[in-house]
PDB file of N, CA, C and O in Angstrom:
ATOM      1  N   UNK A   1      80.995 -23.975 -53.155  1.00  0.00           N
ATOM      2  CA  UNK A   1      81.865 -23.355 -52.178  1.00  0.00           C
ATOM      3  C   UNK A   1      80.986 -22.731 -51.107  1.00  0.00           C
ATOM      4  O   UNK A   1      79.978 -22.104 -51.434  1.00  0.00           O
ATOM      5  N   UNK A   2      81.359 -22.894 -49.770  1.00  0.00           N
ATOM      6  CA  UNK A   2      80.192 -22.562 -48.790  1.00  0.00           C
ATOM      7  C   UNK A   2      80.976 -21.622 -48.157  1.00  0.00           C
ATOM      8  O   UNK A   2      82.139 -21.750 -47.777  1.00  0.00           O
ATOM      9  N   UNK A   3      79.898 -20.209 -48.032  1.00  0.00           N
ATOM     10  CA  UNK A   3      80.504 -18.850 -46.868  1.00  0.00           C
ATOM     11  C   UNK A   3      80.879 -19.371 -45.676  1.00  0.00           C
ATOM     12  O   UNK A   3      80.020 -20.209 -45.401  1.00  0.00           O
ATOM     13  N   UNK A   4      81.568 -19.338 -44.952  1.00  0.00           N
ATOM     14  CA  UNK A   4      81.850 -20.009 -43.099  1.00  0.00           C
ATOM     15  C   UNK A   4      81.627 -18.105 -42.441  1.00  0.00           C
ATOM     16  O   UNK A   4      81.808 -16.987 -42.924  1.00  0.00           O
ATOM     17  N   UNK A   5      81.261 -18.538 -41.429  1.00  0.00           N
ATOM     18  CA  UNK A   5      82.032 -17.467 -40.077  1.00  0.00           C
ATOM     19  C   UNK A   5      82.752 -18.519 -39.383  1.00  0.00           C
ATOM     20  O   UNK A   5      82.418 -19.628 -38.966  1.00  0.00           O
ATOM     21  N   UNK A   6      84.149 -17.665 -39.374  1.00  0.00           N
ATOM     22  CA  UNK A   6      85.411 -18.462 -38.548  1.00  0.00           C
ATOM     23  C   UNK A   6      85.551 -17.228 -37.412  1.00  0.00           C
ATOM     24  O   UNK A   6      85.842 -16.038 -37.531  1.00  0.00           O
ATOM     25  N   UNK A   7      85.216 -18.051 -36.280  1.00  0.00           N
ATOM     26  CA  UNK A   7      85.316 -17.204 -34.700  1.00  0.00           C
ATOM     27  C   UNK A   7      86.580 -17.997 -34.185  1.00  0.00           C
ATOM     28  O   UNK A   7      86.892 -19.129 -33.818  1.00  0.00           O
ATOM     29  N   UNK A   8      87.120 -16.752 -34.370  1.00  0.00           N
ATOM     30  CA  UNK A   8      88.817 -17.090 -33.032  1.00  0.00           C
ATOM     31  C   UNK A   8      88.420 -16.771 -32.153  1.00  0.00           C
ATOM     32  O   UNK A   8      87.508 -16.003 -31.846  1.00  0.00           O
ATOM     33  N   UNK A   9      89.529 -17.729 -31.319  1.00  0.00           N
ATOM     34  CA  UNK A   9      89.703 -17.908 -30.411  1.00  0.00           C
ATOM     35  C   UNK A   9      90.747 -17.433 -29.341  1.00  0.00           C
ATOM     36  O   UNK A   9      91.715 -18.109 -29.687  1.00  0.00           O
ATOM     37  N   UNK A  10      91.217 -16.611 -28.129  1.00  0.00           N
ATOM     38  CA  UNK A  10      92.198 -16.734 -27.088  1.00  0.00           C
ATOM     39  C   UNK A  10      93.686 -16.710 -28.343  1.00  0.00           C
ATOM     40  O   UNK A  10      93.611 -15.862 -29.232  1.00  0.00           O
ATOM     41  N   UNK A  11      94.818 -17.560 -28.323  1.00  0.00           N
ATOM     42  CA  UNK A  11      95.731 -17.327 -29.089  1.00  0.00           C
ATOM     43  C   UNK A  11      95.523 -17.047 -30.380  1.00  0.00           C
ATOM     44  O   UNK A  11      96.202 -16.205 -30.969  1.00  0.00           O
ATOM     45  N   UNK A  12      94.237 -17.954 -31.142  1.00  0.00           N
ATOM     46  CA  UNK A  12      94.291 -17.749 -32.628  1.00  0.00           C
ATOM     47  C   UNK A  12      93.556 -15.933 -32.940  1.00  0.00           C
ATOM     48  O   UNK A  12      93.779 -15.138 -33.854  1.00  0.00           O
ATOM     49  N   UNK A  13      92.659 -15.840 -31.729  1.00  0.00           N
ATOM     50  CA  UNK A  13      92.244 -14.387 -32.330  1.00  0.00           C
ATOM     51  C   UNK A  13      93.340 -13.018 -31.908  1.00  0.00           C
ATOM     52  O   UNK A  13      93.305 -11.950 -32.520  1.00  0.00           O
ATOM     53  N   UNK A  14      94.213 -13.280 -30.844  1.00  0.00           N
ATOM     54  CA  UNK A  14      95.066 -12.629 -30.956  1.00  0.00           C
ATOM     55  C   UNK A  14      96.161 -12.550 -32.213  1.00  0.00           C
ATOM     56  O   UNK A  14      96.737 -11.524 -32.574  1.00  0.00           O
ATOM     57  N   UNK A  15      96.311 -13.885 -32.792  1.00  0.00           N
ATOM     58  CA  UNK A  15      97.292 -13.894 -33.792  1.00  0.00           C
ATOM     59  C   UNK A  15      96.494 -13.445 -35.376  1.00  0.00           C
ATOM     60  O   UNK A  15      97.097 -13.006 -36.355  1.00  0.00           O
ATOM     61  N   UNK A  16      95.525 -13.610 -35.315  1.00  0.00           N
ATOM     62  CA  UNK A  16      94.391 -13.055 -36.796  1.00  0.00           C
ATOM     63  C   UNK A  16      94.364 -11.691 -36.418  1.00  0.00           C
ATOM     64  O   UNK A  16      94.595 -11.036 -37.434  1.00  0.00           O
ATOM     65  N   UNK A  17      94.174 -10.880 -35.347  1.00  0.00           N
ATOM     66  CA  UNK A  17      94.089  -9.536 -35.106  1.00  0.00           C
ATOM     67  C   UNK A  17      92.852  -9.663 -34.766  1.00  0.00           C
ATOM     68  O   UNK A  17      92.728  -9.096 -33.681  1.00  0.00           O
ATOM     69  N   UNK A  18      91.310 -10.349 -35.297  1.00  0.00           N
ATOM     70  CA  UNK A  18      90.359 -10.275 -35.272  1.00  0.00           C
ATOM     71  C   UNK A  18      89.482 -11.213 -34.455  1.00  0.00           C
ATOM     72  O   UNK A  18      89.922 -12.334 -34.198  1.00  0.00           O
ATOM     73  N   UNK A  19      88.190 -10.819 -33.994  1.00  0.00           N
ATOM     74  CA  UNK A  19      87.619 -12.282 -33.387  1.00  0.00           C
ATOM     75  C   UNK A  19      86.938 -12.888 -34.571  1.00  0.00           C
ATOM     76  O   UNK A  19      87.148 -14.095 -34.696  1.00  0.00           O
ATOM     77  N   UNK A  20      86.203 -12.353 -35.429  1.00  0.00           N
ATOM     78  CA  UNK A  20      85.985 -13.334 -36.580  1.00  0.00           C
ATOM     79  C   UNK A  20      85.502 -12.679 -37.822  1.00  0.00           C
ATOM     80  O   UNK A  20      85.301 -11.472 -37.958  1.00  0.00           O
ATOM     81  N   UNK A  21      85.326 -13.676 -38.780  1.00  0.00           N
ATOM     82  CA  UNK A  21      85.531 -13.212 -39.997  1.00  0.00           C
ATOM     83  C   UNK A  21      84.614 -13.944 -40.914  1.00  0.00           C
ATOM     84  O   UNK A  21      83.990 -14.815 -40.308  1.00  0.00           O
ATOM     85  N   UNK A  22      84.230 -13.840 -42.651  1.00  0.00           N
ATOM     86  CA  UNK A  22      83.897 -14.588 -43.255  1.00  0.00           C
ATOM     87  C   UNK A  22      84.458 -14.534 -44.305  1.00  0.00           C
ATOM     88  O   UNK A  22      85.049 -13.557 -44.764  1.00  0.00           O
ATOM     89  N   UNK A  23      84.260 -16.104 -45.025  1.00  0.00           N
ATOM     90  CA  UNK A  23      85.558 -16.395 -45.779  1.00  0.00           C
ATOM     91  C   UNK A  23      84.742 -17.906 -46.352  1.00  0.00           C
ATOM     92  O   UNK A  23      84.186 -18.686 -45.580  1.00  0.00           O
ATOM     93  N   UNK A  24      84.817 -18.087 -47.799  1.00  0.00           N
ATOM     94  CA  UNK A  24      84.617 -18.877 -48.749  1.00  0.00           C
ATOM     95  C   UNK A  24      85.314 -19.896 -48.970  1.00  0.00           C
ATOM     96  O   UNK A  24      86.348 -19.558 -49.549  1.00  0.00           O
ATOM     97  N   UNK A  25      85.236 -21.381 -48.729  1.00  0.00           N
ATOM     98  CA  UNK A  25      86.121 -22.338 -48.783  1.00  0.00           C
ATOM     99  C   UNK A  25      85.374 -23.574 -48.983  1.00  0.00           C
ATOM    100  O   UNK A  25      84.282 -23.732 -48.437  1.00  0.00           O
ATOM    101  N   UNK A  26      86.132 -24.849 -50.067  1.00  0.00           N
ATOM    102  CA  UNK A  26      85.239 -25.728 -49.926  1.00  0.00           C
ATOM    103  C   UNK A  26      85.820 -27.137 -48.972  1.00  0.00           C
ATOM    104  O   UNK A  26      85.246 -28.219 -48.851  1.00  0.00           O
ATOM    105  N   UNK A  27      87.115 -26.715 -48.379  1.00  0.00           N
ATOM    106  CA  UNK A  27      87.313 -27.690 -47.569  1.00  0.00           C
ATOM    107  C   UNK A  27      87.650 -27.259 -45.796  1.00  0.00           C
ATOM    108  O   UNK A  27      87.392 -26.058 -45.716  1.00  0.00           O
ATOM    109  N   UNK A  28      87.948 -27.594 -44.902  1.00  0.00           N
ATOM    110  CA  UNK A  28      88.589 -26.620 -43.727  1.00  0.00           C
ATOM    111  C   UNK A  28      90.191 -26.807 -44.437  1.00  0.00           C
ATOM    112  O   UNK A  28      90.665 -25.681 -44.586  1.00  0.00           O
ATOM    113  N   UNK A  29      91.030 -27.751 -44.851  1.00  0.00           N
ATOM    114  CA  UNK A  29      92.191 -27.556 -45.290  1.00  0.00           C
ATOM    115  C   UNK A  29      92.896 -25.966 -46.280  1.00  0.00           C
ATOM    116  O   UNK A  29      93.875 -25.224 -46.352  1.00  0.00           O
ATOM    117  N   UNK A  30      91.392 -26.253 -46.928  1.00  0.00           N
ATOM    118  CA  UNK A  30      91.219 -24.792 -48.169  1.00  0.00           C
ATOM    119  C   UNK A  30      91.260 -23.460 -47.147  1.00  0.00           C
ATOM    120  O   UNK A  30      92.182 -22.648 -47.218  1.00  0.00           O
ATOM    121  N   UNK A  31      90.342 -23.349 -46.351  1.00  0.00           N
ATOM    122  CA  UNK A  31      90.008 -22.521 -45.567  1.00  0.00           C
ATOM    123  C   UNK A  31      91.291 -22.064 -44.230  1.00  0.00           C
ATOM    124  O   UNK A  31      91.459 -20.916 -43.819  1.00  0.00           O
ATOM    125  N   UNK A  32      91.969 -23.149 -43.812  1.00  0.00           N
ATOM    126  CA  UNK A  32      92.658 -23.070 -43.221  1.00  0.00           C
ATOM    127  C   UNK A  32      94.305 -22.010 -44.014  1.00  0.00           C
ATOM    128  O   UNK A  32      95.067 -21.115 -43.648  1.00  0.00           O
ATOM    129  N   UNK A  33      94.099 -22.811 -45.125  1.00  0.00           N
ATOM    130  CA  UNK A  33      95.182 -22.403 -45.847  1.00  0.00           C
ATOM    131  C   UNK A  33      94.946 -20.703 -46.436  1.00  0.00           C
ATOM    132  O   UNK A  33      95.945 -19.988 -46.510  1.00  0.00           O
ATOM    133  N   UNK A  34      93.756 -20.220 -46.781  1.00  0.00           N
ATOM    134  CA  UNK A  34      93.417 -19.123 -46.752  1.00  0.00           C
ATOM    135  C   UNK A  34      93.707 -18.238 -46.202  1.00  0.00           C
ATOM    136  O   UNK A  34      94.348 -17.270 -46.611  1.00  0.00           O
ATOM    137  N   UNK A  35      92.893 -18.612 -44.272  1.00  0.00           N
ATOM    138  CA  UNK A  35      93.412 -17.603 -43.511  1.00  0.00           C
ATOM    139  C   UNK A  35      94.619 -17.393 -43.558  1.00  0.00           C
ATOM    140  O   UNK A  35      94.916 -16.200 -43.624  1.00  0.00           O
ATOM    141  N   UNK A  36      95.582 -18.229 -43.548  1.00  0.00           N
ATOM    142  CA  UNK A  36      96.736 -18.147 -43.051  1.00  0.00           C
ATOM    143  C   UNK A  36      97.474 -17.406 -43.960  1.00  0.00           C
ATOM    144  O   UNK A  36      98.542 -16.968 -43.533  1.00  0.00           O
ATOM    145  N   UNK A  37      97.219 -17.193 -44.931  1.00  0.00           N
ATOM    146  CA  UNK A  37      97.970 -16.232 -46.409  1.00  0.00           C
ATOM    147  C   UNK A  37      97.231 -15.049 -45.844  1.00  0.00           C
ATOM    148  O   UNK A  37      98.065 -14.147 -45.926  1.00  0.00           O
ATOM    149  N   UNK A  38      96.193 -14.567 -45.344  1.00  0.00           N
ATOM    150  CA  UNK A  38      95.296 -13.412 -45.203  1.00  0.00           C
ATOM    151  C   UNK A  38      95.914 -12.842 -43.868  1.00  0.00           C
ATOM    152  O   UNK A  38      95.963 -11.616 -43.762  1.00  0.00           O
ATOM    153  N   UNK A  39      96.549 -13.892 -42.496  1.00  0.00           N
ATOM    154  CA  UNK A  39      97.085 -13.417 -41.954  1.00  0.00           C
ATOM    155  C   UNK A  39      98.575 -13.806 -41.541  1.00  0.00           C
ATOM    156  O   UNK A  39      98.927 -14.484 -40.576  1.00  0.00           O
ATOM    157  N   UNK A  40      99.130 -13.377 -42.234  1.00  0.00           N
ATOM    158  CA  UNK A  40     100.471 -13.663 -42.312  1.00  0.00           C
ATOM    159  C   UNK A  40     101.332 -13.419 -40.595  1.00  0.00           C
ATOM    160  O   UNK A  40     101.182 -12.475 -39.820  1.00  0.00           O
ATOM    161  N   UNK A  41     102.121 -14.511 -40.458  1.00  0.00           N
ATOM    162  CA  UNK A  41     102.716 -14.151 -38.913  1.00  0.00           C
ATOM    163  C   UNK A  41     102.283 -15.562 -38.106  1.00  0.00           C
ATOM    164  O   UNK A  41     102.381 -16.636 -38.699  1.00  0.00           O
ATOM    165  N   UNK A  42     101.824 -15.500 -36.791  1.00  0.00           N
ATOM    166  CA  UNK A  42     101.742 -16.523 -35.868  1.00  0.00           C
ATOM    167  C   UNK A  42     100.406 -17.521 -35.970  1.00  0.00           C
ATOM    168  O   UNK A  42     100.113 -18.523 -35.317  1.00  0.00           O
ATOM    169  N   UNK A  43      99.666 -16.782 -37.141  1.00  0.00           N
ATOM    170  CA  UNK A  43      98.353 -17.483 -37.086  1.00  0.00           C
ATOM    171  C   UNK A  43      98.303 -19.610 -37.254  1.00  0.00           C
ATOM    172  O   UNK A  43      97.892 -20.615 -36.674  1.00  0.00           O
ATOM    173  N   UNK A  44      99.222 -19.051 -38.754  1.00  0.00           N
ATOM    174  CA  UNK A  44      99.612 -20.395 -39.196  1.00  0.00           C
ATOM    175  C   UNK A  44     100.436 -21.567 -38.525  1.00  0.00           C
ATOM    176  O   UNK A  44     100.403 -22.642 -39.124  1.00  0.00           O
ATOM    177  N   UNK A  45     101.181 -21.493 -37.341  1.00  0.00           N
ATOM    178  CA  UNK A  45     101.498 -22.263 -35.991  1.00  0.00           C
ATOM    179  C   UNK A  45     100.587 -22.211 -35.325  1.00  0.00           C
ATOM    180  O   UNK A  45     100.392 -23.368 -34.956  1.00  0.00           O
ATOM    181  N   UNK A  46      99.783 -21.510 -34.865  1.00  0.00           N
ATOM    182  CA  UNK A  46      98.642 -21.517 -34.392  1.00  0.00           C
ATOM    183  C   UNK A  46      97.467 -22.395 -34.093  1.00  0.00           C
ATOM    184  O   UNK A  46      97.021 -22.853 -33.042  1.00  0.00           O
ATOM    185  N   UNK A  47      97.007 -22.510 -35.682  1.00  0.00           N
ATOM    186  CA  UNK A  47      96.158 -22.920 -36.210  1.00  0.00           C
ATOM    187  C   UNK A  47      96.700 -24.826 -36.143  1.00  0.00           C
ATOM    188  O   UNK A  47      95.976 -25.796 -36.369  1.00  0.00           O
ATOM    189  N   UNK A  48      97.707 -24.824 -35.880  1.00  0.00           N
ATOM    190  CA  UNK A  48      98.474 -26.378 -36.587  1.00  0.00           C
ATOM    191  C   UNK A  48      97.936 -27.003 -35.103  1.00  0.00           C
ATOM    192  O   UNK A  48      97.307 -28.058 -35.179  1.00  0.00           O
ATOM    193  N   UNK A  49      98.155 -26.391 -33.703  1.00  0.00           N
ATOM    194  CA  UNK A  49      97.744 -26.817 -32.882  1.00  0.00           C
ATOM    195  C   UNK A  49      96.045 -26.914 -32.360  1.00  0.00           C
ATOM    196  O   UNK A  49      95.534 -27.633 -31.501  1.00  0.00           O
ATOM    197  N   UNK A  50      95.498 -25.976 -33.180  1.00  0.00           N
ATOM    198  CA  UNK A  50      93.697 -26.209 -32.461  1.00  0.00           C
ATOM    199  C   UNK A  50      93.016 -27.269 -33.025  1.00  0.00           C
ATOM    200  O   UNK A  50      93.325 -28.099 -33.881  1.00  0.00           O
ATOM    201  N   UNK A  51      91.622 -26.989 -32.101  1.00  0.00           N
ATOM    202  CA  UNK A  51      90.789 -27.753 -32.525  1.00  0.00           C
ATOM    203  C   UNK A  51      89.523 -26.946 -33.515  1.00  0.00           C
ATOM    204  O   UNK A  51      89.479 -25.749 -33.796  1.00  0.00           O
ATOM    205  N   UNK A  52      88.686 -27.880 -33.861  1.00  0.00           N
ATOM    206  CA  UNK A  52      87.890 -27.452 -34.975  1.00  0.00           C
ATOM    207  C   UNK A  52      86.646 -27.722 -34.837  1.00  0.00           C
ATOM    208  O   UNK A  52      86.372 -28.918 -34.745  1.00  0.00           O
ATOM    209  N   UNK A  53      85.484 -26.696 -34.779  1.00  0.00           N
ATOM    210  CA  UNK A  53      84.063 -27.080 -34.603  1.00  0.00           C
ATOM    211  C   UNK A  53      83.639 -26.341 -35.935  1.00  0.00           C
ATOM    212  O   UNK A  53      84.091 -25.304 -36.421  1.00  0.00           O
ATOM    213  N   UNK A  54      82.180 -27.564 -36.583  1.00  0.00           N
ATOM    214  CA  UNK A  54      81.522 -26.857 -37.334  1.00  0.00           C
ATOM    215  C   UNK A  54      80.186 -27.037 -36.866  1.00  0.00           C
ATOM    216  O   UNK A  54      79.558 -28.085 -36.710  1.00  0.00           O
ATOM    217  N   UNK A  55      79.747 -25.489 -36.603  1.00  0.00           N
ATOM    218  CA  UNK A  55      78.835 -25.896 -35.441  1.00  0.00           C
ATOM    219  C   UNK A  55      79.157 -26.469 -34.828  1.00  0.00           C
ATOM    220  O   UNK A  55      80.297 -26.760 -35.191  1.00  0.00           O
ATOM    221  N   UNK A  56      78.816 -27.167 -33.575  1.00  0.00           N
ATOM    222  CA  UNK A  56      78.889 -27.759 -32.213  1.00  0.00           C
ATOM    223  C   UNK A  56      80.109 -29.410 -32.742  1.00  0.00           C
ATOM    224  O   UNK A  56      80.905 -30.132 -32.141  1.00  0.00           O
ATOM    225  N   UNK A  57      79.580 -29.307 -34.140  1.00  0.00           N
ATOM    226  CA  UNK A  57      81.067 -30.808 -33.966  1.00  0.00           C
ATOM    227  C   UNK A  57      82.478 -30.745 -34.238  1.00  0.00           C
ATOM    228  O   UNK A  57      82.964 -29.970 -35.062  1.00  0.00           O
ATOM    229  N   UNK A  58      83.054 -31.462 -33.630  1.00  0.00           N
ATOM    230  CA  UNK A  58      84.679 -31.626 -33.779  1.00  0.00           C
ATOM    231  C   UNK A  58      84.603 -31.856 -35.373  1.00  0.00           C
ATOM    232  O   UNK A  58      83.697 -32.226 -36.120  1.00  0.00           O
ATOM    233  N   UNK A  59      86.021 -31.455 -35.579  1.00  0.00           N
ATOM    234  CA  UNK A  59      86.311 -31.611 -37.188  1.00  0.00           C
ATOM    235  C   UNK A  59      87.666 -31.568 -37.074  1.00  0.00           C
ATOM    236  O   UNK A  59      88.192 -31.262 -36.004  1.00  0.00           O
ATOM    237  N   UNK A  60      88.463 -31.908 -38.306  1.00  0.00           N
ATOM    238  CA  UNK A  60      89.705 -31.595 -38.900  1.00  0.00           C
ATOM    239  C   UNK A  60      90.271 -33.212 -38.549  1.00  0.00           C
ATOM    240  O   UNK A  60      91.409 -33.552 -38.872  1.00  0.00           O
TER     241      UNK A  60
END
């Protein structure tokens, strides 16, 4: 299972409350699904629309 820093973004860090965070996950699906229990509310629509870098590459 690998630590991430997840840096929001513009809508998603307004809807997390936070600009970023760290958080244990072994997939982005896992991870995705995480935050979204951690921040309950607009995150999880949110999130359905972005995009995804790990480091500098596209993902998801």
């Amino acid at each position: 299972m690998a630590c991430v820093t997840i840096r929001y973004w513009a809508a998603a860090r307004e809807a997390a409350g936070v600009a970023e965070e760290r958080q244990h996950a072994d997939t982005l699906a896992d991870l995705l699904a995480t935050v979204s229990e951690r921040h309950p509310g607009r995150l999880a629509a949110v999130l359905a629309c972005c995009a995804f870098l790990v480091g500098d590459v596209p993902v998801g």
